[in-house]
Every structure is written in C-alpha cells, then in structure tokens.
Backbone as XML, in Angstrom:
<?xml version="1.0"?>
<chain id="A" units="angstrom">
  <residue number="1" name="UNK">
    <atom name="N" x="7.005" y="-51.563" z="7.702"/>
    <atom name="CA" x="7.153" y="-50.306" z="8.394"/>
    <atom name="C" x="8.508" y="-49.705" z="8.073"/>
  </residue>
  <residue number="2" name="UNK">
    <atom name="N" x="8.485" y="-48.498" z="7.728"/>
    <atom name="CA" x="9.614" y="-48.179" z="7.626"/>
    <atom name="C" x="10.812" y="-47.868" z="8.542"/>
  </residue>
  <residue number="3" name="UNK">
    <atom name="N" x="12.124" y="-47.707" z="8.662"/>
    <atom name="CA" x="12.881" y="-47.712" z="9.492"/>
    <atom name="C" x="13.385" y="-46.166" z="9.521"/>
  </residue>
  <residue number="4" name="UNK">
    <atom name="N" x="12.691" y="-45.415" z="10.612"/>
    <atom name="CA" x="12.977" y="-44.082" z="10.917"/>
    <atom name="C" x="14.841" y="-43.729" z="11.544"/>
  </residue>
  <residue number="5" name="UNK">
    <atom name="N" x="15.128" y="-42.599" z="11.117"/>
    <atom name="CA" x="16.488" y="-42.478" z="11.742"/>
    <atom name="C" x="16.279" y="-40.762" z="12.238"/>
  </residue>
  <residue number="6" name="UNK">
    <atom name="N" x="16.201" y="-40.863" z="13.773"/>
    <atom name="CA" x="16.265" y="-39.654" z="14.324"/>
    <atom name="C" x="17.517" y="-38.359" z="14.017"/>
  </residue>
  <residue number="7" name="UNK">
    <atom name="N" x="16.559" y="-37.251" z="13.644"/>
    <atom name="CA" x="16.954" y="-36.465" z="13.784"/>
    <atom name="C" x="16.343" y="-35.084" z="14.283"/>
  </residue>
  <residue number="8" name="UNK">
    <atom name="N" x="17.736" y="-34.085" z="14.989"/>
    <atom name="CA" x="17.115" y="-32.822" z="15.264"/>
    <atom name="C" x="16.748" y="-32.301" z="14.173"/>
  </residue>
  <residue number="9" name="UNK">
    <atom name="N" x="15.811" y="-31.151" z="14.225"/>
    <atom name="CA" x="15.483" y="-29.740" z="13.544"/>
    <atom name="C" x="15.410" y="-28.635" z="14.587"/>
  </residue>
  <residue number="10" name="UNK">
    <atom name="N" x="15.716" y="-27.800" z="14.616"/>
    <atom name="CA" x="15.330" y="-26.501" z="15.144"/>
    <atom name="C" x="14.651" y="-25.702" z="14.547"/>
  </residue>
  <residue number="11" name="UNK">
    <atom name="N" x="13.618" y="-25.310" z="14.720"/>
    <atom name="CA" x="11.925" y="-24.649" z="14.460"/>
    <atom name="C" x="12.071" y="-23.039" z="15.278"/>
  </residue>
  <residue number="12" name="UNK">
    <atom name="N" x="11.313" y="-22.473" z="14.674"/>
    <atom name="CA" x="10.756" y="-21.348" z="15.529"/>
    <atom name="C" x="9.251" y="-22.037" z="16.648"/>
  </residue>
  <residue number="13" name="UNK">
    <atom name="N" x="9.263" y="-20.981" z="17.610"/>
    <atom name="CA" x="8.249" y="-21.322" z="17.905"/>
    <atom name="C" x="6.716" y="-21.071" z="17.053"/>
  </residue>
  <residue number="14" name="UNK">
    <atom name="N" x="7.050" y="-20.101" z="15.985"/>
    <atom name="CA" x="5.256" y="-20.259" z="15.550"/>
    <atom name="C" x="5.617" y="-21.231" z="14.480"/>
  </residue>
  <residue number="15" name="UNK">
    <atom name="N" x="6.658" y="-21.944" z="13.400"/>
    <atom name="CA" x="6.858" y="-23.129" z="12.852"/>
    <atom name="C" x="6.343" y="-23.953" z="13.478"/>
  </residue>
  <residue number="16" name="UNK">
    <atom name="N" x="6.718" y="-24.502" z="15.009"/>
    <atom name="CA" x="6.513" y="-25.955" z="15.713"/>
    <atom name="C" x="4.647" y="-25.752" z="16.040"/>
  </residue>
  <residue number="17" name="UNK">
    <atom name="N" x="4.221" y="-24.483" z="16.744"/>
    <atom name="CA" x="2.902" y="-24.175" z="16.700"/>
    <atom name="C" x="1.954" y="-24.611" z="15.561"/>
  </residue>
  <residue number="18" name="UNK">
    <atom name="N" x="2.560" y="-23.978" z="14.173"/>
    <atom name="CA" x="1.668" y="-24.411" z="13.130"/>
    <atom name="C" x="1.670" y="-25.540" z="12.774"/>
  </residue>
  <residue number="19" name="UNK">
    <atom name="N" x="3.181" y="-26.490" z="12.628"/>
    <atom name="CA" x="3.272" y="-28.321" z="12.399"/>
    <atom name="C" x="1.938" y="-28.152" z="13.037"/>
  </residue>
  <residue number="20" name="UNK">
    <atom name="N" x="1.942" y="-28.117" z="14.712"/>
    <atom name="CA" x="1.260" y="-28.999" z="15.608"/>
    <atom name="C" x="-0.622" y="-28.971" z="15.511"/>
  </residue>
  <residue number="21" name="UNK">
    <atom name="N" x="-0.787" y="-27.449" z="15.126"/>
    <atom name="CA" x="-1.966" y="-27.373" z="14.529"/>
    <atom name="C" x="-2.369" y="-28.027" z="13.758"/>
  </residue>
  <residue number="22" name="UNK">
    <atom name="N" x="-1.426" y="-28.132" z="12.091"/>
    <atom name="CA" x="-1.969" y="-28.662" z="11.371"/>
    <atom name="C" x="-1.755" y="-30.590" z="11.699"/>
  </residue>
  <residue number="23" name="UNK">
    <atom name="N" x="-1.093" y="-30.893" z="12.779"/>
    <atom name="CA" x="-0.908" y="-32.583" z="12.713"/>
    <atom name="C" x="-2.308" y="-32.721" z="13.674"/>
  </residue>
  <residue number="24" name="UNK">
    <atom name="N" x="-2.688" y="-31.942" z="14.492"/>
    <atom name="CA" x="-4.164" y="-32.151" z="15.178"/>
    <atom name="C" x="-5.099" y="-32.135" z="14.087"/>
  </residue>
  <residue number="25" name="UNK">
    <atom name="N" x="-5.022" y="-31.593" z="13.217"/>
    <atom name="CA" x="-6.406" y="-31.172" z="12.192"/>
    <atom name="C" x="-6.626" y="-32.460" z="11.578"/>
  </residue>
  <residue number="26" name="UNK">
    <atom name="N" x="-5.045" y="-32.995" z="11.511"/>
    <atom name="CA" x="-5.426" y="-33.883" z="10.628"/>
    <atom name="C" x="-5.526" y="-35.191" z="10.973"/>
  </residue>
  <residue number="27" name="UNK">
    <atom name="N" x="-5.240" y="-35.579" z="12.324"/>
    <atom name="CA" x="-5.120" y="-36.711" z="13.266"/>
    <atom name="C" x="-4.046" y="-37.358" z="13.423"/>
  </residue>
  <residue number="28" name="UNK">
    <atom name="N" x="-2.698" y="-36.731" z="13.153"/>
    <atom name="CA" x="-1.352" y="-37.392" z="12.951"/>
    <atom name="C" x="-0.352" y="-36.528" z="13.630"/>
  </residue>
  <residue number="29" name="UNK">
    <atom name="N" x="0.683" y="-37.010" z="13.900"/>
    <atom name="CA" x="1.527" y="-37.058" z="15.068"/>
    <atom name="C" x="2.419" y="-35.999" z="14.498"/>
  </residue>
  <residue number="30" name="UNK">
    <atom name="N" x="3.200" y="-34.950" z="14.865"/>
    <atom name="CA" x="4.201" y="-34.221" z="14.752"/>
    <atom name="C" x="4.948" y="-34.404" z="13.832"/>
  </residue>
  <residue number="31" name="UNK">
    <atom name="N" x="5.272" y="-35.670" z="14.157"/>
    <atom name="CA" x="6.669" y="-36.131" z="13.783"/>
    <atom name="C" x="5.944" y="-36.578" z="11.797"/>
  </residue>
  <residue number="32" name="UNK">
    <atom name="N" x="5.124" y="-37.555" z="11.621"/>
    <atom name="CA" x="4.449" y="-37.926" z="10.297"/>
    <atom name="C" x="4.112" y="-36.520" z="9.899"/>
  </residue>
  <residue number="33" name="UNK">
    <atom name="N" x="3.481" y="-35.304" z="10.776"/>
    <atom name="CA" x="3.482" y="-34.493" z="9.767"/>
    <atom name="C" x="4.146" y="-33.419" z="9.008"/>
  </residue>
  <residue number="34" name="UNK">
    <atom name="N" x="5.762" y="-33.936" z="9.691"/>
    <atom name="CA" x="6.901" y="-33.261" z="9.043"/>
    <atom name="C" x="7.020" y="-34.132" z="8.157"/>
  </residue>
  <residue number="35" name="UNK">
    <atom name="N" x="7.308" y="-35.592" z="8.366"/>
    <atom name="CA" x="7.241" y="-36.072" z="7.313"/>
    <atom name="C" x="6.423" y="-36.133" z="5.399"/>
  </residue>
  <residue number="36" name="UNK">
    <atom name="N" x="5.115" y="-35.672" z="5.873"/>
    <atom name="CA" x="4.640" y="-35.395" z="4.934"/>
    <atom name="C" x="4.638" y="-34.249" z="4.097"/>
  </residue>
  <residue number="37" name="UNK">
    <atom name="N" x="4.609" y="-33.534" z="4.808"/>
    <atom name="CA" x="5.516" y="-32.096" z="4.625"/>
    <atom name="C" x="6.598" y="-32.105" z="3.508"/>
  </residue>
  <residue number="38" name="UNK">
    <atom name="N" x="7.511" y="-33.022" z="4.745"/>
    <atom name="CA" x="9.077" y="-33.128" z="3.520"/>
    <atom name="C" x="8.751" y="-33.938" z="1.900"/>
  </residue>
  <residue number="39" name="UNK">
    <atom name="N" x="7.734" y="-35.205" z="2.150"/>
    <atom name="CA" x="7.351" y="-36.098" z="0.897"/>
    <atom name="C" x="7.000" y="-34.979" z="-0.193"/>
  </residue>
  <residue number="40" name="UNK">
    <atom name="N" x="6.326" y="-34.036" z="0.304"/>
    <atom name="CA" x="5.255" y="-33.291" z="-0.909"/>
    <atom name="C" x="6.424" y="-32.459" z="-0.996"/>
  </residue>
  <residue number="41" name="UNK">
    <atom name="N" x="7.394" y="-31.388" z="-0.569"/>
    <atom name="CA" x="8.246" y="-30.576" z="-0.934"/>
    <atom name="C" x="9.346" y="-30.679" z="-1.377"/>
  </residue>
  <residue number="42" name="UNK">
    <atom name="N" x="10.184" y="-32.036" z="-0.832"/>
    <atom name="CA" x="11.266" y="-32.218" z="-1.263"/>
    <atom name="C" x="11.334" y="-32.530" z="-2.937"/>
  </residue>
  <residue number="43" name="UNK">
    <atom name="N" x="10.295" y="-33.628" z="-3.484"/>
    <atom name="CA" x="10.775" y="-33.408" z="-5.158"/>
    <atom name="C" x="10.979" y="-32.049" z="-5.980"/>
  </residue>
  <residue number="44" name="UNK">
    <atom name="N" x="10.072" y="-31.331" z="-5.288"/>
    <atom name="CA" x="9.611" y="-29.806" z="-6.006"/>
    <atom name="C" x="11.500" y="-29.643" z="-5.520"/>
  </residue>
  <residue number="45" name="UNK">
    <atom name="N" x="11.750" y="-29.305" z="-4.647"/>
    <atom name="CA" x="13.281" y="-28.787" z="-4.581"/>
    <atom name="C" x="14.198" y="-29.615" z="-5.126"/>
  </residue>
  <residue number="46" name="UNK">
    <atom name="N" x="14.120" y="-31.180" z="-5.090"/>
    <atom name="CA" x="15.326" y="-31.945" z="-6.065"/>
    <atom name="C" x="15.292" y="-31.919" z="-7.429"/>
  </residue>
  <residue number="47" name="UNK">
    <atom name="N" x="14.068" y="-30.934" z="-7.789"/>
    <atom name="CA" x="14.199" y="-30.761" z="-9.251"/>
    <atom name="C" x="14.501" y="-29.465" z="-9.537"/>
  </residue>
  <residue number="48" name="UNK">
    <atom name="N" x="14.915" y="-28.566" z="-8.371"/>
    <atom name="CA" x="14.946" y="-27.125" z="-8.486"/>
    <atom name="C" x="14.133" y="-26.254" z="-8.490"/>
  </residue>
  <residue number="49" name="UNK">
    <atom name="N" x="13.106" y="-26.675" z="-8.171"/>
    <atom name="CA" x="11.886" y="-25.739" z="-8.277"/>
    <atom name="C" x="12.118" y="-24.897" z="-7.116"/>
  </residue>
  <residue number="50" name="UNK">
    <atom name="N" x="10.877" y="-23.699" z="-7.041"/>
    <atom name="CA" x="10.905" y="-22.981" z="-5.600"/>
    <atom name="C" x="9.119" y="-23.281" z="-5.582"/>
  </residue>
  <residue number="51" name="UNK">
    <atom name="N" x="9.083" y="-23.482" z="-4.613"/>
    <atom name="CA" x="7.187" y="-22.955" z="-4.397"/>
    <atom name="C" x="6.605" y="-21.689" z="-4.074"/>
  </residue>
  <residue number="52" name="UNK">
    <atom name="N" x="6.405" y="-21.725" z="-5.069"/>
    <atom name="CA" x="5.961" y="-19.658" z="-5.325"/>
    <atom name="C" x="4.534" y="-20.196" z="-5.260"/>
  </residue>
  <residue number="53" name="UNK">
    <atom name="N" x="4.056" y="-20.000" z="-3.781"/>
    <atom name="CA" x="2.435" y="-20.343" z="-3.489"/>
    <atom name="C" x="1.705" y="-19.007" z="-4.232"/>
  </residue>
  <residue number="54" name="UNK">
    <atom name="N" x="1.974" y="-17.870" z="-4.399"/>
    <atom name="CA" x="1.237" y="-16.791" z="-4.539"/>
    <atom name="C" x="0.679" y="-17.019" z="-6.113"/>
  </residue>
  <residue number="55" name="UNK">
    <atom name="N" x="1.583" y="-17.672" z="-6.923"/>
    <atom name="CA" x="1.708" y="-18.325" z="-8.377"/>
    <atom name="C" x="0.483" y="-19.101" z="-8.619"/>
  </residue>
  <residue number="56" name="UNK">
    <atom name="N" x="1.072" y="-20.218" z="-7.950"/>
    <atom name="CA" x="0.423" y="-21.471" z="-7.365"/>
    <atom name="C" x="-1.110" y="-20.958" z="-7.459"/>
  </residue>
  <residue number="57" name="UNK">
    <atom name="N" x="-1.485" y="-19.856" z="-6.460"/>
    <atom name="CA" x="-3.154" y="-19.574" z="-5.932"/>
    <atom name="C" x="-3.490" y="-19.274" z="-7.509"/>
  </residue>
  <residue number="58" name="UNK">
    <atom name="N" x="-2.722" y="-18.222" z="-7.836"/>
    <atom name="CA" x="-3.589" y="-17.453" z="-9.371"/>
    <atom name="C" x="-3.526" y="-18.559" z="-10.402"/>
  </residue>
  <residue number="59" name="UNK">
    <atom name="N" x="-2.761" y="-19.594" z="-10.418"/>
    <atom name="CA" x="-2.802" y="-20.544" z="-11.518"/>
    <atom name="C" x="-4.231" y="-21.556" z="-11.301"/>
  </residue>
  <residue number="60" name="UNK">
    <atom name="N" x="-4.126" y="-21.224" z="-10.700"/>
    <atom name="CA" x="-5.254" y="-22.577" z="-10.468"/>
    <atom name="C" x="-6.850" y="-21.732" z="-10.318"/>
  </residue>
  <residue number="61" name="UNK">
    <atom name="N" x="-6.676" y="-20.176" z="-9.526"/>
    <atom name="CA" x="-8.053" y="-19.606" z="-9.736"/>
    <atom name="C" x="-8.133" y="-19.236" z="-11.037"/>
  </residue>
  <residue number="62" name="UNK">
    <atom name="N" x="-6.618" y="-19.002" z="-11.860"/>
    <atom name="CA" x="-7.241" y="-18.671" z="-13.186"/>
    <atom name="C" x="-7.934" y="-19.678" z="-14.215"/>
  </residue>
  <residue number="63" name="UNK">
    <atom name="N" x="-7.383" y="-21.383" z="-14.101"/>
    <atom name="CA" x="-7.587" y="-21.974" z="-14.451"/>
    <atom name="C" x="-9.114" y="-22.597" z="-14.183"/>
  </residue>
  <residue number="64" name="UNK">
    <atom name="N" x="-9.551" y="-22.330" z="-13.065"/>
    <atom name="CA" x="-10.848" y="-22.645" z="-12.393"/>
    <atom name="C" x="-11.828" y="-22.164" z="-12.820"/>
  </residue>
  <residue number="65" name="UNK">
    <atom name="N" x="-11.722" y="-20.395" z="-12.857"/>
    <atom name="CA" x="-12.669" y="-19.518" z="-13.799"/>
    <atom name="C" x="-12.521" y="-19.583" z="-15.169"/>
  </residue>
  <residue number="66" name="UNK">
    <atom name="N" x="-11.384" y="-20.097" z="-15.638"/>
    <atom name="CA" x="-11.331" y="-20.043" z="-17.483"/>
    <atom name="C" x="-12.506" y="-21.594" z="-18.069"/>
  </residue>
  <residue number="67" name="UNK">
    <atom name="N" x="-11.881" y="-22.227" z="-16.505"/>
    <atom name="CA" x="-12.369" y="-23.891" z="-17.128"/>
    <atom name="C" x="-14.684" y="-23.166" z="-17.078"/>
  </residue>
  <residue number="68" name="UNK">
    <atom name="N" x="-14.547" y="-22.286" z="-15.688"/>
    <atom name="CA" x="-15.888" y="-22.087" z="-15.375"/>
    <atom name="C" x="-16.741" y="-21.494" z="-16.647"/>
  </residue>
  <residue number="69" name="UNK">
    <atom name="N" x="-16.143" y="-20.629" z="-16.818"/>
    <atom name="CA" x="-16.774" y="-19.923" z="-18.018"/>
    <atom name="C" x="-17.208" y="-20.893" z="-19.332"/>
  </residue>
  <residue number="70" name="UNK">
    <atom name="N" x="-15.924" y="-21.829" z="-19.523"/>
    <atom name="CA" x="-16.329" y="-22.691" z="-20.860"/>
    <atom name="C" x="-17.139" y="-23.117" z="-20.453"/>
  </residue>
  <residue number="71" name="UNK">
    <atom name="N" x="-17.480" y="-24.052" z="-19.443"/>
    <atom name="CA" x="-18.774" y="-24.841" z="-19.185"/>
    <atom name="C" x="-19.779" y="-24.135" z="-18.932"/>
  </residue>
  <residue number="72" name="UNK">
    <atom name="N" x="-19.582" y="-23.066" z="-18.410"/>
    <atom name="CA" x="-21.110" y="-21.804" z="-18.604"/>
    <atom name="C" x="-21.901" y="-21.884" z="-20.149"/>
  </residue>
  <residue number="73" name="UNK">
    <atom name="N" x="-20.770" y="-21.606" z="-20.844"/>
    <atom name="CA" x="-21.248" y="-21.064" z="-22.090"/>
    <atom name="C" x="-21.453" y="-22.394" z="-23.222"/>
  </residue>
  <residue number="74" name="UNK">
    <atom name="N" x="-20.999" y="-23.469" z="-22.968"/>
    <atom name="CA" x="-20.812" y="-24.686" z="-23.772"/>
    <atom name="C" x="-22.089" y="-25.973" z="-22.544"/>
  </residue>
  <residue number="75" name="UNK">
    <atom name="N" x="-22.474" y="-26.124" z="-22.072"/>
    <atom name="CA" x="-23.467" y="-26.845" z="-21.056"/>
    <atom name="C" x="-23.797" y="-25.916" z="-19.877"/>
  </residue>
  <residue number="76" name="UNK">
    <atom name="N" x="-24.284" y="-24.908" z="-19.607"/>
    <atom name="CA" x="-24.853" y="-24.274" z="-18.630"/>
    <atom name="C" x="-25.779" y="-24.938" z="-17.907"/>
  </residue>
  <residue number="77" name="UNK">
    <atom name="N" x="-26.326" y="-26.170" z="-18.326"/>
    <atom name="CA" x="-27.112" y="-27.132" z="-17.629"/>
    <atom name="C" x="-26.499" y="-27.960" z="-16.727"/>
  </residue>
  <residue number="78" name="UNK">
    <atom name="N" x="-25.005" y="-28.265" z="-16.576"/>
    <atom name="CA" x="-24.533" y="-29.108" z="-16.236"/>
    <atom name="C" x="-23.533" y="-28.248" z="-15.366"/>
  </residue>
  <residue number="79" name="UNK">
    <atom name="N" x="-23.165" y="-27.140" z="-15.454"/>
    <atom name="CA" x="-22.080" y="-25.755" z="-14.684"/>
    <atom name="C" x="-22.371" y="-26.314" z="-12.945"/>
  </residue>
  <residue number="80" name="UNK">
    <atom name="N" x="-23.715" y="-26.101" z="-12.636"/>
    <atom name="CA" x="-23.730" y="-26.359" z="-11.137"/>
    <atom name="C" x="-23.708" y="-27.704" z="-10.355"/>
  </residue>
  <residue number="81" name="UNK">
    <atom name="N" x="-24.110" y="-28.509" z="-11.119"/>
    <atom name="CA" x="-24.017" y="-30.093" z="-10.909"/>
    <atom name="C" x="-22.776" y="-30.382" z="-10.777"/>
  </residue>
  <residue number="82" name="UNK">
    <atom name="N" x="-21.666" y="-29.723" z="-11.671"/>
    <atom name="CA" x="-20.350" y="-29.941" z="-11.785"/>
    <atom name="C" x="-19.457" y="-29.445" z="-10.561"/>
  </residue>
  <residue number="83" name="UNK">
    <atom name="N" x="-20.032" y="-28.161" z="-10.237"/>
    <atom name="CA" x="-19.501" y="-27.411" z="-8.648"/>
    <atom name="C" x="-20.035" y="-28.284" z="-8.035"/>
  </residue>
  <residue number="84" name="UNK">
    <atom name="N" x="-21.127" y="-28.825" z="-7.917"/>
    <atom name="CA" x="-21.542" y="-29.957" z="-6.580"/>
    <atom name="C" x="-20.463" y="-31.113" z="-6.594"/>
  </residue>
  <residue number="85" name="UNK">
    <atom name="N" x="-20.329" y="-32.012" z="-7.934"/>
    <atom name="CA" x="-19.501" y="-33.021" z="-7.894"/>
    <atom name="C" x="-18.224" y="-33.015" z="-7.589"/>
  </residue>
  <residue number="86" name="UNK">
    <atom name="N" x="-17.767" y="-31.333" z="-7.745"/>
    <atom name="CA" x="-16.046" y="-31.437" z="-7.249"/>
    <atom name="C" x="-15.719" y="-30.942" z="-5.813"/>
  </residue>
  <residue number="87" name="UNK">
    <atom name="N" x="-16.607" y="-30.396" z="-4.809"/>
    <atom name="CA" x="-17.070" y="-30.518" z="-3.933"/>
    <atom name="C" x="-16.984" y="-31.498" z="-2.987"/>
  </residue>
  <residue number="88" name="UNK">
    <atom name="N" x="-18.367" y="-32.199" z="-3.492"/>
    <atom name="CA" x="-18.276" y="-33.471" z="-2.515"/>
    <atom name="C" x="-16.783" y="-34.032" z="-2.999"/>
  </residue>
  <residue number="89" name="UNK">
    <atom name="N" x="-16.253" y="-34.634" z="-4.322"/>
    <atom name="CA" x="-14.814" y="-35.110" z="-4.538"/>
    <atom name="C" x="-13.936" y="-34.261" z="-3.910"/>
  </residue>
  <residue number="90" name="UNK">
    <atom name="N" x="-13.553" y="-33.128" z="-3.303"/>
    <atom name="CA" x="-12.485" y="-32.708" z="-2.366"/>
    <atom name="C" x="-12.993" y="-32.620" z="-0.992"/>
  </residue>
  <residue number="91" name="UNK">
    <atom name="N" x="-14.232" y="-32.727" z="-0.684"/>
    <atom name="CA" x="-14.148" y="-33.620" z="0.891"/>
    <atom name="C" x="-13.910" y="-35.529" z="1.050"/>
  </residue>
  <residue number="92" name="UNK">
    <atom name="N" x="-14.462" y="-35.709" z="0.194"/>
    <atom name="CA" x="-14.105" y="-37.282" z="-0.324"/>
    <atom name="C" x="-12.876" y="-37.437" z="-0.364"/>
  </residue>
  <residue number="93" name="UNK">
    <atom name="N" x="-11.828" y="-37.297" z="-0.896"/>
    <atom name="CA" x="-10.504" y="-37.300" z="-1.336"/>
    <atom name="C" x="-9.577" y="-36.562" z="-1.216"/>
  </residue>
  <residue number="94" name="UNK">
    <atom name="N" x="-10.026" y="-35.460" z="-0.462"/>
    <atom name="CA" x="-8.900" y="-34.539" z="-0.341"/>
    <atom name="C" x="-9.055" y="-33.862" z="1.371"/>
  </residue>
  <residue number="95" name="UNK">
    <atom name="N" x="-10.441" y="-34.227" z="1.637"/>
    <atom name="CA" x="-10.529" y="-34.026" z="3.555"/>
    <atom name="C" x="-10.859" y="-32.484" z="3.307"/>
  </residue>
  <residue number="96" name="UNK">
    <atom name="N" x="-11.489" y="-31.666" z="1.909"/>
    <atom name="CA" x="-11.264" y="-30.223" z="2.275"/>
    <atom name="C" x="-13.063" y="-30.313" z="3.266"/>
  </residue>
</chain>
C-alpha cells in the first residue's frame, strides 16, 4: 500500500462538484480520484506538454474516420463487425 502524505488543495466549488461526480461514476473515493487525475496528467506536463483536448477530439475523430473509410473500401465485409468489436472492447476495458 502506498504511503499517502496529506495535503491541501483549494478547488472551486464546480471543480470539487465535478471530482465528486466523476469519483461516484466510477466507484472511488475523492481523494483516488484526484489521484488518478494527477497519474494521467502529470507526465503530459513533466514533459511539457499542454492538453489541448479540443486537438485531442479532432485527432482521434480524424483518425477514426480515415482508419473507417480504409476498411470500407479495402473489407467492407468486415467494417461493421469491427465497430461491434471495439465497442464491446471499450466497455470491456475502458468502462465506456
């Protein structure tokens, strides 16, 4: 177990609102889901990055429809089987 060392943060109130939403959604405590929070963000910032989510969305829908289209046009037999399998794999593995 790891050895926690308390500290404050000061939050807004719709910050502490949304933690608390999203630590109910997901069955975990306030406190773990700052923590996880910090796990997934902090490398992106110790390497200098910024998280430009708006980026982020179009990279990945562009990449989604570029990948969609090849498999349209190269196995069109296999296009919807493939939306089923990644599907069930991001409720499987990812809780979407």
């Amino acid at each position: 177990m790891a050895d926690y060392i308390q500290n404050g943060v000061s939050l807004t109130t719709r910050q502490a609102e949304r933690i608390q939403a999203l630590a109910e959604k997901q069955g975990t405590s306030f406190s773990e889901t700052i923590r996880n929070l910090v796990n997934i963000a902090l490398p992106f910032a110790e390497r200098g990055h910024g998280l430009d989510f708006a980026r982020l969305v179009t990279i990945l829908e562009f990449s989604s429809l570029a990948l969609d289209t090849l498999v349209q046009k190269a196995a069109p037999e296999d296009a919807d089987r493939l939306l089923d399998l990644a599907i069930e794999h991001a409720k499987k593995y990812h809780a979407a």
